[in-house]
OpenMM code with the backbone's topology and positions (N, CA, C; nanometers):
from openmm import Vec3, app, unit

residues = "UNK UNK UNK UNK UNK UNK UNK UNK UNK UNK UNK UNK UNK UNK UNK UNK UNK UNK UNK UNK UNK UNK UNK UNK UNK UNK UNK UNK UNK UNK UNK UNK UNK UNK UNK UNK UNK UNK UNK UNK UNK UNK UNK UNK UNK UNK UNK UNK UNK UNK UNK UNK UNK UNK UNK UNK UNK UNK UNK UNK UNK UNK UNK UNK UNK UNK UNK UNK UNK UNK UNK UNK UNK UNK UNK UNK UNK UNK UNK UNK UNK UNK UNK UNK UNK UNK UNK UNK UNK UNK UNK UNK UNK UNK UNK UNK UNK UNK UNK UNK UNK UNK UNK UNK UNK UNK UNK UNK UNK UNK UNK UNK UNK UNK UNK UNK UNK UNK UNK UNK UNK UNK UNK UNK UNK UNK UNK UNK UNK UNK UNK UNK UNK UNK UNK UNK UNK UNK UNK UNK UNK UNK UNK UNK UNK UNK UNK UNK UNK UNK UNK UNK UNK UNK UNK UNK UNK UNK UNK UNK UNK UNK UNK UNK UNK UNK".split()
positions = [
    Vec3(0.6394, 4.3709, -2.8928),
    Vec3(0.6356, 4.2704, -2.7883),
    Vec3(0.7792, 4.2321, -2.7539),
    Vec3(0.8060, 4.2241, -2.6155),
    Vec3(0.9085, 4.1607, -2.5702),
    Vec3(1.0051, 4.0489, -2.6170),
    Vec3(1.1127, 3.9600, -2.6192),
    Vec3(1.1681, 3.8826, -2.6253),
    Vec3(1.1295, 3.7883, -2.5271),
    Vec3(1.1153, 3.8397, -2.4103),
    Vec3(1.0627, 3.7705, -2.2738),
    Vec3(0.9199, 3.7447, -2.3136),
    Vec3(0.8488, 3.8217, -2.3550),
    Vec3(0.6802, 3.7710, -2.3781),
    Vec3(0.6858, 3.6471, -2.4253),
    Vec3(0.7915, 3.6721, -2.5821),
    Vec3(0.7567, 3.5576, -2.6747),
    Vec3(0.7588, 3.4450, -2.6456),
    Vec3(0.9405, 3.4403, -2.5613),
    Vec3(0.9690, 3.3144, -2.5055),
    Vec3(0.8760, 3.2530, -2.4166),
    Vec3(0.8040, 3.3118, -2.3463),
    Vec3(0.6865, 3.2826, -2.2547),
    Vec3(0.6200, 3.2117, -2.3408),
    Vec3(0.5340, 3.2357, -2.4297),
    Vec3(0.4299, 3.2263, -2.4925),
    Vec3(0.5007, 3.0836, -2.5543),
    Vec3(0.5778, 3.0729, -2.5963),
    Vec3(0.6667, 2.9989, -2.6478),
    Vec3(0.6925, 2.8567, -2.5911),
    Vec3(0.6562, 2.8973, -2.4530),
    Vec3(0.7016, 2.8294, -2.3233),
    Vec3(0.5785, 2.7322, -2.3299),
    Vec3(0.5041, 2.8118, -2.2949),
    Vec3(0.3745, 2.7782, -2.2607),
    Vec3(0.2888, 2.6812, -2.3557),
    Vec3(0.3075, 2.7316, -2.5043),
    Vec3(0.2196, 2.6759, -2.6013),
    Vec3(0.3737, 2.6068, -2.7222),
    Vec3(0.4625, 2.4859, -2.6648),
    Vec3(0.5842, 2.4800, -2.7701),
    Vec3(0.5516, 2.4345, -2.8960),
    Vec3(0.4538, 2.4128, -2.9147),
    Vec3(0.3633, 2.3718, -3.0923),
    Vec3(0.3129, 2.4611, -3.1629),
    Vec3(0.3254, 2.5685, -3.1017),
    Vec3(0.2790, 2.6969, -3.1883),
    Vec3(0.4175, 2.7152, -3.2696),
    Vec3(0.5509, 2.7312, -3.1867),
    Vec3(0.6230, 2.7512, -3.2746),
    Vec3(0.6643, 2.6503, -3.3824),
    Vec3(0.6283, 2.4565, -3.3404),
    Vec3(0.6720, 2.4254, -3.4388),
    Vec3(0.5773, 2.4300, -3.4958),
    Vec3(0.4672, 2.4668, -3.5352),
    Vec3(0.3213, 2.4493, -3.6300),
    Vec3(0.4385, 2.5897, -3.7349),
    Vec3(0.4710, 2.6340, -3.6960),
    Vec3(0.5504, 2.7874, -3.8150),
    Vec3(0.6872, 2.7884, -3.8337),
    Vec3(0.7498, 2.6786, -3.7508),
    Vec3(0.8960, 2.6795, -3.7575),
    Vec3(0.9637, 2.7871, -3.8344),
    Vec3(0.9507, 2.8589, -3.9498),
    Vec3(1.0687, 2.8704, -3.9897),
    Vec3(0.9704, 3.0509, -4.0255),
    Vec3(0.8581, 3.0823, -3.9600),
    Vec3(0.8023, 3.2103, -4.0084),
    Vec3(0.8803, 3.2890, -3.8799),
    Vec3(0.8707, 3.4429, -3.9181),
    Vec3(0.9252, 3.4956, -3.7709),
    Vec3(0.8108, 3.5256, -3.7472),
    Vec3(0.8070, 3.5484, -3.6134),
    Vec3(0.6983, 3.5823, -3.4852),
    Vec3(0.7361, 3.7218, -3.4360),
    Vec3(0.6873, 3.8291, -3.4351),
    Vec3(0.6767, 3.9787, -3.3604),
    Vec3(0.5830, 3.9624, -3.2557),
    Vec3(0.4733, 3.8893, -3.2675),
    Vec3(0.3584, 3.8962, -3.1473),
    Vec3(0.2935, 3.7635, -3.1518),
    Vec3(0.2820, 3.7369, -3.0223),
    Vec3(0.2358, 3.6311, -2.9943),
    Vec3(0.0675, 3.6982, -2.8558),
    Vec3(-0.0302, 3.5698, -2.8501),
    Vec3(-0.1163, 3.6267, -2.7742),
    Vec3(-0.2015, 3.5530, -2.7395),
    Vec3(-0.2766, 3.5014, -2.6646),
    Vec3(-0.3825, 3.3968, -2.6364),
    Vec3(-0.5641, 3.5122, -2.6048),
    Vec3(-0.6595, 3.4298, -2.7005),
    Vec3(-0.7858, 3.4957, -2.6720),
    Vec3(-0.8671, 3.4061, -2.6576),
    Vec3(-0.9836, 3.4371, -2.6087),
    Vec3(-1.0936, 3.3315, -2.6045),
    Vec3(-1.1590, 3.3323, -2.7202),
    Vec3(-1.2455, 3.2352, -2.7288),
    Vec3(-1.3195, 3.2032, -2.8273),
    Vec3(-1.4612, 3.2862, -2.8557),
    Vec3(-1.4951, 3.3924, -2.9398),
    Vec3(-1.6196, 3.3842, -2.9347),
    Vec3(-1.6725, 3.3789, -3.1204),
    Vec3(-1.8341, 3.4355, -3.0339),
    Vec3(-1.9290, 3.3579, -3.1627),
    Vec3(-1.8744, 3.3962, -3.3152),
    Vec3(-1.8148, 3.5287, -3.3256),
    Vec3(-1.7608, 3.5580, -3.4467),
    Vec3(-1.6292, 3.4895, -3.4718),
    Vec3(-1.5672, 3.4433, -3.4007),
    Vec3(-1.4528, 3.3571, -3.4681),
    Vec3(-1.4693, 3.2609, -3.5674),
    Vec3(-1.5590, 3.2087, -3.5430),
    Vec3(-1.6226, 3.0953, -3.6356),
    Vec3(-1.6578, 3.1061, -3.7357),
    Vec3(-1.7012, 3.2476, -3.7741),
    Vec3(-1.7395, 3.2852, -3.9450),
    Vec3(-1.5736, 3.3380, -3.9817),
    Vec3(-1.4871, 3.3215, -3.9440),
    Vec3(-1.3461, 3.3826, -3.9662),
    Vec3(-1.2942, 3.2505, -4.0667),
    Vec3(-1.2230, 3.3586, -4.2121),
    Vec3(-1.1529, 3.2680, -4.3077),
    Vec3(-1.0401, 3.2786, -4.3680),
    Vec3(-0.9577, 3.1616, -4.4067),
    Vec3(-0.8437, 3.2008, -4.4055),
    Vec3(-0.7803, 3.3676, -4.4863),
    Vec3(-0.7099, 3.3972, -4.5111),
    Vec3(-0.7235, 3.5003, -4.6252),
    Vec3(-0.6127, 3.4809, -4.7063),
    Vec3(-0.5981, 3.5842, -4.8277),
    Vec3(-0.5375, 3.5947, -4.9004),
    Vec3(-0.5394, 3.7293, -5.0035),
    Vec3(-0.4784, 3.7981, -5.0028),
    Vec3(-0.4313, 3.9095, -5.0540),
    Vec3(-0.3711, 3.9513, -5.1597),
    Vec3(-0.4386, 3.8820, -5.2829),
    Vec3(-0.3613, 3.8758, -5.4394),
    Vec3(-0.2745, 3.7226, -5.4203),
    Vec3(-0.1752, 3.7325, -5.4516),
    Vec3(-0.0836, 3.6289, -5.4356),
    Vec3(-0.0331, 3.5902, -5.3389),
    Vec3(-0.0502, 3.6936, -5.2106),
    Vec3(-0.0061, 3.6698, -5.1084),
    Vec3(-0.0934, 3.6131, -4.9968),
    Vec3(-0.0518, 3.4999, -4.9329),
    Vec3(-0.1275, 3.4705, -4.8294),
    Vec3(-0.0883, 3.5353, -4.7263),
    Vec3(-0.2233, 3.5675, -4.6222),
    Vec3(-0.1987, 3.6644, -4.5187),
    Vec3(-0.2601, 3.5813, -4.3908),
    Vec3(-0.3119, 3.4616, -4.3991),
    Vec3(-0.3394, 3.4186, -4.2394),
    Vec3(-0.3539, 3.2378, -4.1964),
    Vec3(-0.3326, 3.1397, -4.1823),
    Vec3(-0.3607, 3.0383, -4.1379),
    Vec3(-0.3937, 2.9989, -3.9954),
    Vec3(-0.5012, 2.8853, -3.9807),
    Vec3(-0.5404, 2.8603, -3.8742),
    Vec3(-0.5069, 2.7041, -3.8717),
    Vec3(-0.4248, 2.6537, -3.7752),
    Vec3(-0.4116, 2.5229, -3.7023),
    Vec3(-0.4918, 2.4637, -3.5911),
    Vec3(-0.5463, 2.3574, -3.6300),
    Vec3(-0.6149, 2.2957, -3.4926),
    Vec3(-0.5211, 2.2228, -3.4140),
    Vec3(-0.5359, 2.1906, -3.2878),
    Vec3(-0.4421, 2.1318, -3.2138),
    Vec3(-0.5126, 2.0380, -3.0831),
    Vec3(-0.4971, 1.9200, -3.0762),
    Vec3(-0.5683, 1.8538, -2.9805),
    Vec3(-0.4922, 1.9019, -2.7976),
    Vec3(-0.5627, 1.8398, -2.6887),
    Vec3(-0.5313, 1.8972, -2.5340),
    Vec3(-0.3315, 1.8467, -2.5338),
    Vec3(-0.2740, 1.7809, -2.6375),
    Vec3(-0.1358, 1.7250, -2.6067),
    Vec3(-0.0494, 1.8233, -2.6874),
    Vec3(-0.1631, 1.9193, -2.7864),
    Vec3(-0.0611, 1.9666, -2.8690),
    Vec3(-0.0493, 1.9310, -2.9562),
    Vec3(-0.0619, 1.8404, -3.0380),
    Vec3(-0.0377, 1.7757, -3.1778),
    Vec3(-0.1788, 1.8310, -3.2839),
    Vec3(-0.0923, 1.8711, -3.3805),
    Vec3(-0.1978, 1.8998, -3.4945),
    Vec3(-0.2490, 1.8134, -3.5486),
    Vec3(-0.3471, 1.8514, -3.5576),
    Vec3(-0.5141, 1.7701, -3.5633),
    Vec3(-0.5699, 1.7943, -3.7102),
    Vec3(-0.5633, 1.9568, -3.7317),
    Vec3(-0.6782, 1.9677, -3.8695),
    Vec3(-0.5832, 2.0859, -3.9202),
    Vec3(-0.6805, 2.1458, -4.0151),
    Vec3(-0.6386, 2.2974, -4.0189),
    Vec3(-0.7757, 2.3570, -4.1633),
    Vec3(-0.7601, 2.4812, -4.0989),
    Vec3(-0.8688, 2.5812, -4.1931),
    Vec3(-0.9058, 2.4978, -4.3239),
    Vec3(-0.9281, 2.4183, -4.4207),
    Vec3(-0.9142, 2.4188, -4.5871),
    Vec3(-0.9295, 2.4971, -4.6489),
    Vec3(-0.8239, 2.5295, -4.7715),
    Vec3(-0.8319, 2.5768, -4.8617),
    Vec3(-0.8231, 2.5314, -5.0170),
    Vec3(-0.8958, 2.5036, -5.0948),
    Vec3(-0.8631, 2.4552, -5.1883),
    Vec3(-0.8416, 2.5435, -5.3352),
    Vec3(-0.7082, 2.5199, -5.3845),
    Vec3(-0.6721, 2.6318, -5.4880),
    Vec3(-0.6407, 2.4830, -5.6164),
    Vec3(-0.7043, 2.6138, -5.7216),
    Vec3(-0.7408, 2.5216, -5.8649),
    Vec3(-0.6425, 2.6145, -5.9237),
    Vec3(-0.6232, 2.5824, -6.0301),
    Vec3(-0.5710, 2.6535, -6.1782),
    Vec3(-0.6653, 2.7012, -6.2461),
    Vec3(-0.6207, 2.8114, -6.3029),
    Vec3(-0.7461, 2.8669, -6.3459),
    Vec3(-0.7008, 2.9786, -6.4801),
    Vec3(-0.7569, 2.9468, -6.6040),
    Vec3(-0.6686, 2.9900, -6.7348),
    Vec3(-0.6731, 3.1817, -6.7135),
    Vec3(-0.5289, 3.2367, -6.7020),
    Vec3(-0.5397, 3.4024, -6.6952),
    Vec3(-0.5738, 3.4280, -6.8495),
    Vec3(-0.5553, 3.5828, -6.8820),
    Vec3(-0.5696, 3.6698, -6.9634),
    Vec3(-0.5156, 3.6205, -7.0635),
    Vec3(-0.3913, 3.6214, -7.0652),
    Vec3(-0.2826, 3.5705, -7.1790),
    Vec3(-0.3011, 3.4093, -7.2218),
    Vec3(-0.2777, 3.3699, -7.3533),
    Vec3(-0.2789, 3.2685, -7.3864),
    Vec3(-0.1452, 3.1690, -7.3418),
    Vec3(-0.1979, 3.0353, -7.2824),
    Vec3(-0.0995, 2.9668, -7.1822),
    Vec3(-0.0458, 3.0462, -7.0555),
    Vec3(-0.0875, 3.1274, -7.0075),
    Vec3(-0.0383, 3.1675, -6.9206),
    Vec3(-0.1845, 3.1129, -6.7705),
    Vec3(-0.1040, 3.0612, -6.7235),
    Vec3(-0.1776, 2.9971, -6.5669),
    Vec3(-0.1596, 3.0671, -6.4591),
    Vec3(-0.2592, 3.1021, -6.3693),
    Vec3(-0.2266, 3.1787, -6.2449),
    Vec3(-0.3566, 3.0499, -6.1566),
    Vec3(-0.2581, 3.0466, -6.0265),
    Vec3(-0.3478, 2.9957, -5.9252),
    Vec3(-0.4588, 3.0801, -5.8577),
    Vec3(-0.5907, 3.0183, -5.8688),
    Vec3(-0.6627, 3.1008, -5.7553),
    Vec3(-0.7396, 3.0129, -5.6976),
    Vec3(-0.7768, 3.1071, -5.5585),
    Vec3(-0.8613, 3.0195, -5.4676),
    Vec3(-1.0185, 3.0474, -5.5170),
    Vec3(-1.0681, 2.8994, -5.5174),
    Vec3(-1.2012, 2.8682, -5.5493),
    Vec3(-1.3141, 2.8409, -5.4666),
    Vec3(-1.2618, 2.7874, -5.3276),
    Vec3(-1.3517, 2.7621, -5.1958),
    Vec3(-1.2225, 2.7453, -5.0899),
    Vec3(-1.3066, 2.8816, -5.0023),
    Vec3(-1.2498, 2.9031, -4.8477),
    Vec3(-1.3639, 2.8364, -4.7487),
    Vec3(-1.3092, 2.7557, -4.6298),
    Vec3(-1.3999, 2.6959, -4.5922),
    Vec3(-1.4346, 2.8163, -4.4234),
    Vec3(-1.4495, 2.8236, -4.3397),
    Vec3(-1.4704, 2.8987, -4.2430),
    Vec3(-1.4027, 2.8305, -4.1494),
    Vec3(-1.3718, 2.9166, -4.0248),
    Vec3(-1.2730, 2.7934, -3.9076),
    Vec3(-1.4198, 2.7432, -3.8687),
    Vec3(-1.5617, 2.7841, -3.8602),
    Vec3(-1.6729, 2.6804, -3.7914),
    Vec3(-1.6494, 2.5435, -3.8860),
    Vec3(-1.6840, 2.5616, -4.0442),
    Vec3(-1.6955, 2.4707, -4.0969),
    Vec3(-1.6206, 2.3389, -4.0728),
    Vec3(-1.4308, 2.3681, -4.0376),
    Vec3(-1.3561, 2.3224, -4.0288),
    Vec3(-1.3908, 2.2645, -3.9003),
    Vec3(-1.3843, 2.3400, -3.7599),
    Vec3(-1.4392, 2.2712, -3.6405),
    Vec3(-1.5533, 2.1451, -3.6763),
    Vec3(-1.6304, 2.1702, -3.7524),
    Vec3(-1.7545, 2.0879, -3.7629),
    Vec3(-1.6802, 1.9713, -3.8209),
    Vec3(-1.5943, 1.9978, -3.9326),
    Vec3(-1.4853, 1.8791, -4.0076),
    Vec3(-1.4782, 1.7973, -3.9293),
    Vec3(-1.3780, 1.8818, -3.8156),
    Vec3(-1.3541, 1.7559, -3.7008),
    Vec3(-1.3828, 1.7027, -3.6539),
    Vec3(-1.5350, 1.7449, -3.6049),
    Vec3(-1.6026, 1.6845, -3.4961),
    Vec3(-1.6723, 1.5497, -3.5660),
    Vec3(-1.7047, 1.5890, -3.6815),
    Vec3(-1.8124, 1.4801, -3.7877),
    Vec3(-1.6511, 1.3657, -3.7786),
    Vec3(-1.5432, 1.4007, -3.7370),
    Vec3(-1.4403, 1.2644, -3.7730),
    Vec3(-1.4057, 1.2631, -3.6285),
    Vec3(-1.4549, 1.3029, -3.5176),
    Vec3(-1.4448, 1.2373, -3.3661),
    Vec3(-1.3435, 1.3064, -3.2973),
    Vec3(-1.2947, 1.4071, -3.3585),
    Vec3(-1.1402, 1.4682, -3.3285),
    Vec3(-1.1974, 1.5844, -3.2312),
    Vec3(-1.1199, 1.6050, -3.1031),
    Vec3(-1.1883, 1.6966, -2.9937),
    Vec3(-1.0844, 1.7891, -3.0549),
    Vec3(-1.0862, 1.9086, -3.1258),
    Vec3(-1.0062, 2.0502, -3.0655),
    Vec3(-0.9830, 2.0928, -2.9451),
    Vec3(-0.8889, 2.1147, -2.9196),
    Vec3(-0.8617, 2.2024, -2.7291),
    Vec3(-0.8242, 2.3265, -2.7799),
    Vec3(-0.7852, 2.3780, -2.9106),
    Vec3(-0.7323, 2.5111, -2.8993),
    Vec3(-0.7169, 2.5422, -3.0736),
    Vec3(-0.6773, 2.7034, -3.0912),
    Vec3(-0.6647, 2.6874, -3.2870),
    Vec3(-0.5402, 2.8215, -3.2900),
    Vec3(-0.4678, 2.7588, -3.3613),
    Vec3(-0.3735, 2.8726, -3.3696),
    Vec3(-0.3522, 2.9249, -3.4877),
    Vec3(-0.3723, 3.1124, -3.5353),
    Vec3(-0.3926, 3.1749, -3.6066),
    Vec3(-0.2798, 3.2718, -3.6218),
    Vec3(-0.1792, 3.2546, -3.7685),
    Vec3(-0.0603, 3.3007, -3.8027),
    Vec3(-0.0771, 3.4047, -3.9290),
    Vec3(-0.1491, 3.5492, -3.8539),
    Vec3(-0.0937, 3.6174, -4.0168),
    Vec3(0.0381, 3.6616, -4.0196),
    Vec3(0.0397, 3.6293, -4.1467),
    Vec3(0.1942, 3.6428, -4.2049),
    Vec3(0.2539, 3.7955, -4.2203),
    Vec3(0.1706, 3.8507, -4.2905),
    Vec3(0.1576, 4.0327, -4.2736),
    Vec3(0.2371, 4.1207, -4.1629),
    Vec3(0.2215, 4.0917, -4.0478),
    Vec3(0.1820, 4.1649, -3.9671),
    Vec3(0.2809, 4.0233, -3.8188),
    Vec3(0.3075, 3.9259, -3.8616),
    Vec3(0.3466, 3.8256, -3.8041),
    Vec3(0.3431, 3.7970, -3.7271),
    Vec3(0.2059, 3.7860, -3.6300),
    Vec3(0.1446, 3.7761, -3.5353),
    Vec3(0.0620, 3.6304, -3.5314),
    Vec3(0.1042, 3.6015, -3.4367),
    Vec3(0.0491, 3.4648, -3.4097),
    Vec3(-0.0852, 3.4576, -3.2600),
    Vec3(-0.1959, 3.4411, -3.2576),
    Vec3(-0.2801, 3.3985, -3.2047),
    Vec3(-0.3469, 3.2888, -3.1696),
    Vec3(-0.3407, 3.2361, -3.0054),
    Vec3(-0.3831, 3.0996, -3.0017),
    Vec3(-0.5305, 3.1607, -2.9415),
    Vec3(-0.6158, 3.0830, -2.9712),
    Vec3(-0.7725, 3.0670, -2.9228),
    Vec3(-0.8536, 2.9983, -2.8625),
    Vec3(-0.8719, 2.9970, -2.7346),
    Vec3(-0.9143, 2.8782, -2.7020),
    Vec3(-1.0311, 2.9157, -2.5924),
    Vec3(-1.1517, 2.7908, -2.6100),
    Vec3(-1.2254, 2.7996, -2.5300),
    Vec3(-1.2668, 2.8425, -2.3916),
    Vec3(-1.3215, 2.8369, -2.3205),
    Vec3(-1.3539, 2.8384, -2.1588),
    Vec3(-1.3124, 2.6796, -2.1108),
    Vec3(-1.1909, 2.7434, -1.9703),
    Vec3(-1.1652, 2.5774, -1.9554),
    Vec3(-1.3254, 2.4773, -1.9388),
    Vec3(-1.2804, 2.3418, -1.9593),
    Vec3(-1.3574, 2.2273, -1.9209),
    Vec3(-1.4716, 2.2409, -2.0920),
    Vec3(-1.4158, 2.2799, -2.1685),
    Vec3(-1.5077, 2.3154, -2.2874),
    Vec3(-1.3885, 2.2401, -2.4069),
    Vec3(-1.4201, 2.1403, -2.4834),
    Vec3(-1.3210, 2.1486, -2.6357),
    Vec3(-1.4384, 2.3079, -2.7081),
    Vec3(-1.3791, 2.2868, -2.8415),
    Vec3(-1.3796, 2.3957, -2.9525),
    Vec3(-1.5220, 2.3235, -2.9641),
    Vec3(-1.5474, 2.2047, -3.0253),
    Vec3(-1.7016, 2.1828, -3.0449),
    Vec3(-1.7600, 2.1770, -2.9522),
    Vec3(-1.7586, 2.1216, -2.8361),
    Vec3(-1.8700, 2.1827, -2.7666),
    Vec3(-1.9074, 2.3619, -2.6883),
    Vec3(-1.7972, 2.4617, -2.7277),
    Vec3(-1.7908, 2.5575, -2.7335),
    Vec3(-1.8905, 2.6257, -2.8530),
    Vec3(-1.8451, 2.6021, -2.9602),
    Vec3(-1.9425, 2.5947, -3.0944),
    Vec3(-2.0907, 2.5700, -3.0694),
    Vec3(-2.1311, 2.4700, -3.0028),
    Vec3(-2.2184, 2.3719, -2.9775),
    Vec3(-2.3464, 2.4849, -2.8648),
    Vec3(-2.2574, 2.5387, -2.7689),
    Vec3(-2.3264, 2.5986, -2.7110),
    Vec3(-2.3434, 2.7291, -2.7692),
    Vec3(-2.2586, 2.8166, -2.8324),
    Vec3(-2.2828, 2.9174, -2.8335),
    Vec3(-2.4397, 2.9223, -2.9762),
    Vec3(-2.4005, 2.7926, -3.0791),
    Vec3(-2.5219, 2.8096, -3.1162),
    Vec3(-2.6990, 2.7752, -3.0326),
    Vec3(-2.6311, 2.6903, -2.9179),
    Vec3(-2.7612, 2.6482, -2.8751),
    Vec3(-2.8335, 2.7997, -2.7914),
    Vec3(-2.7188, 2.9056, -2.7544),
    Vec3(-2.7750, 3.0029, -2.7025),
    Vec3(-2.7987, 3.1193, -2.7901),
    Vec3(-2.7480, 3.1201, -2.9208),
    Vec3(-2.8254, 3.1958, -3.0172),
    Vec3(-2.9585, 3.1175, -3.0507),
    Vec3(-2.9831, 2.9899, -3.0644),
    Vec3(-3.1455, 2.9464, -3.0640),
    Vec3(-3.2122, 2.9618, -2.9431),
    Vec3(-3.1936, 2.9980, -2.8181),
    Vec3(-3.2429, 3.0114, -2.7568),
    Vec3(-3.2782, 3.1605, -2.7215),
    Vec3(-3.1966, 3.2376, -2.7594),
    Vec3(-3.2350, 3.3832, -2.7720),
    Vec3(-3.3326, 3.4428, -2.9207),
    Vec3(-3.3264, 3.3499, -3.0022),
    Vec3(-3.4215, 3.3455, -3.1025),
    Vec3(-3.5837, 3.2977, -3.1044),
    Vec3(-3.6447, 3.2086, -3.0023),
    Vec3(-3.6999, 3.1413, -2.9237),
    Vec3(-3.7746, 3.2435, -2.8153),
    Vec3(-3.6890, 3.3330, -2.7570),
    Vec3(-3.7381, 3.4546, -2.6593),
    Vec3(-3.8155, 3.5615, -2.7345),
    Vec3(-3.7287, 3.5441, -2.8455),
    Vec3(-3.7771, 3.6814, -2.9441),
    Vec3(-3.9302, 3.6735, -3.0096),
    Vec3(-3.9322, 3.5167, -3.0652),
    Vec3(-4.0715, 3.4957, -3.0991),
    Vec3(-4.1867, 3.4570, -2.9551),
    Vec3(-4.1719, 3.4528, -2.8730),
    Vec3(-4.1869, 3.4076, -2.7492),
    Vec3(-4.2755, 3.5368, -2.7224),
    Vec3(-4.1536, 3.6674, -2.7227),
    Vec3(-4.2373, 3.7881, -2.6783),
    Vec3(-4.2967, 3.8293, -2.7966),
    Vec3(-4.2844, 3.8472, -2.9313),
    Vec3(-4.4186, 3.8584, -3.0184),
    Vec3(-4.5412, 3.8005, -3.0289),
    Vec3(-4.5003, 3.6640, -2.9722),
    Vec3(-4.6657, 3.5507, -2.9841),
    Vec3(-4.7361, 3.6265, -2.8421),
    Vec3(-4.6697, 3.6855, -2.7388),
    Vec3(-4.7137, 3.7480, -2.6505),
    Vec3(-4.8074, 3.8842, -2.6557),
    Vec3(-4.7042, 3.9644, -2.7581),
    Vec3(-4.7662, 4.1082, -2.7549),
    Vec3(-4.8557, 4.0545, -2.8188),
    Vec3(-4.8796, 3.9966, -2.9259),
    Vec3(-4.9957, 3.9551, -3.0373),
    Vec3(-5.1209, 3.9033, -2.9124),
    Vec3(-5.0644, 3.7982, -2.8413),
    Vec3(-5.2184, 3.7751, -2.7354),
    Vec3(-5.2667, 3.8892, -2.6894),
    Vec3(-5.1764, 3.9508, -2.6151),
    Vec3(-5.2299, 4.1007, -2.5425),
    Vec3(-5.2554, 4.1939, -2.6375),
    Vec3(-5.2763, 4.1718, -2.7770),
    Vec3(-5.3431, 4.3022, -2.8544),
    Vec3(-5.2341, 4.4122, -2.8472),
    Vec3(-5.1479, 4.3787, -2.8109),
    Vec3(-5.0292, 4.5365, -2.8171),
    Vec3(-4.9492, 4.5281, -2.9272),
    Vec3(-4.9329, 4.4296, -3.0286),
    Vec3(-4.9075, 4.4753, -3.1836),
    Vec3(-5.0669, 4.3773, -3.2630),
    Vec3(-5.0918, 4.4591, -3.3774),
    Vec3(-5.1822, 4.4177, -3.4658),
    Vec3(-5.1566, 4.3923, -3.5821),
    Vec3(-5.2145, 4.2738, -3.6748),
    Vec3(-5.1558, 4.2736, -3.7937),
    Vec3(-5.1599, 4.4526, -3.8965),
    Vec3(-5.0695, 4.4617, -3.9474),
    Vec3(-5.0553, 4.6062, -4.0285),
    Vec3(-5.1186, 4.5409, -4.1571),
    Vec3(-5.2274, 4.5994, -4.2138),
    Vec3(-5.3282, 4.5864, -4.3145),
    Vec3(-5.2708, 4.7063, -4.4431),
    Vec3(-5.2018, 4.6821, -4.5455),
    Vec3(-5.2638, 4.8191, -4.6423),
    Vec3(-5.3391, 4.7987, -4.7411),
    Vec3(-5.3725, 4.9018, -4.7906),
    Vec3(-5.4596, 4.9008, -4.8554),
    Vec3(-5.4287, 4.9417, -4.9951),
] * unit.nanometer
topology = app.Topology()
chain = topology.addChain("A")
for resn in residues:
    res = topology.addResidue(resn, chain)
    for name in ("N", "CA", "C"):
        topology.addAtom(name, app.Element.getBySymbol(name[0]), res)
């Protein structure tokens, strides 16, 4: 990616860079939101962390971010301690965090470190992140709803039958 991209991007979204201040950036990129983002979690790669997600309200100011909570946890060797992670929460879960504390998301920005690419995500305008969330589950229940809809159907019209064995 360009120098010119970045600065753009840079331009455009100036809290992305301070949400990482001091990581370098190779790629920067804006995507929309869809239904699989939401089962997306932070990661981590042995000792190394490889991705964080920032929430950010419509002004820009950080709001939330992914949780992760890391315990101690006794290794192999006697006295010897290694950190590990015990519960990754999902970016839905986290969206839901917010919303249960009144906080609108406008956007989430996603920094793997790896690969040092930074990704902002954001809804369909006139949408925050929860009510984005909000709908896309109300239209997976509603496509779930169709599905039993046309079985209670074929079942009236006799075009599937219960399967009996014997």
């Amino acid at each position: 990616m360009t120098r010119s991209k970045l600065d753009a991007f840079f331009e455009k979204f100036p809290f992305a860079r301070e949400a990482f201040g001091k990581c370098t950036v190779k790629e920067a990129c804006v995507l929309p939101i869809d239904e699989t983002f939401f089962d997306e979690i932070p990661g981590s790669d042995e000792d190394e962390w490889t991705a964080d997600f920032i929430f950010f309200d419509r002004g820009g100011h950080k709001i939330s971010q992914v949780g992760v909570r890391v315990v101690p946890e006794k290794w192999y060797l006697p006295f010897e301690w290694m950190r590990r992670l015990e519960f990754r929460e999902t970016v839905g879960d986290a969206v839901m965090r917010a919303d249960a504390s009144n906080i609108a998301v406008d956007s989430i920005l996603k920094f793997e470190h790896g690969n040092a690419r930074m990704t902002l995500f954001r809804p369909p305008a006139g949408f925050t992140v929860q009510e984005w969330l909000a709908k896309i589950h109300r239209d997976d229940c509603d496509e779930i709803q169709k599905v039993i809809a046309r079985i209670d159907a074929l079942a009236r019209s006799g075009e599937i039958q219960p399967s009996r064995e014997v």
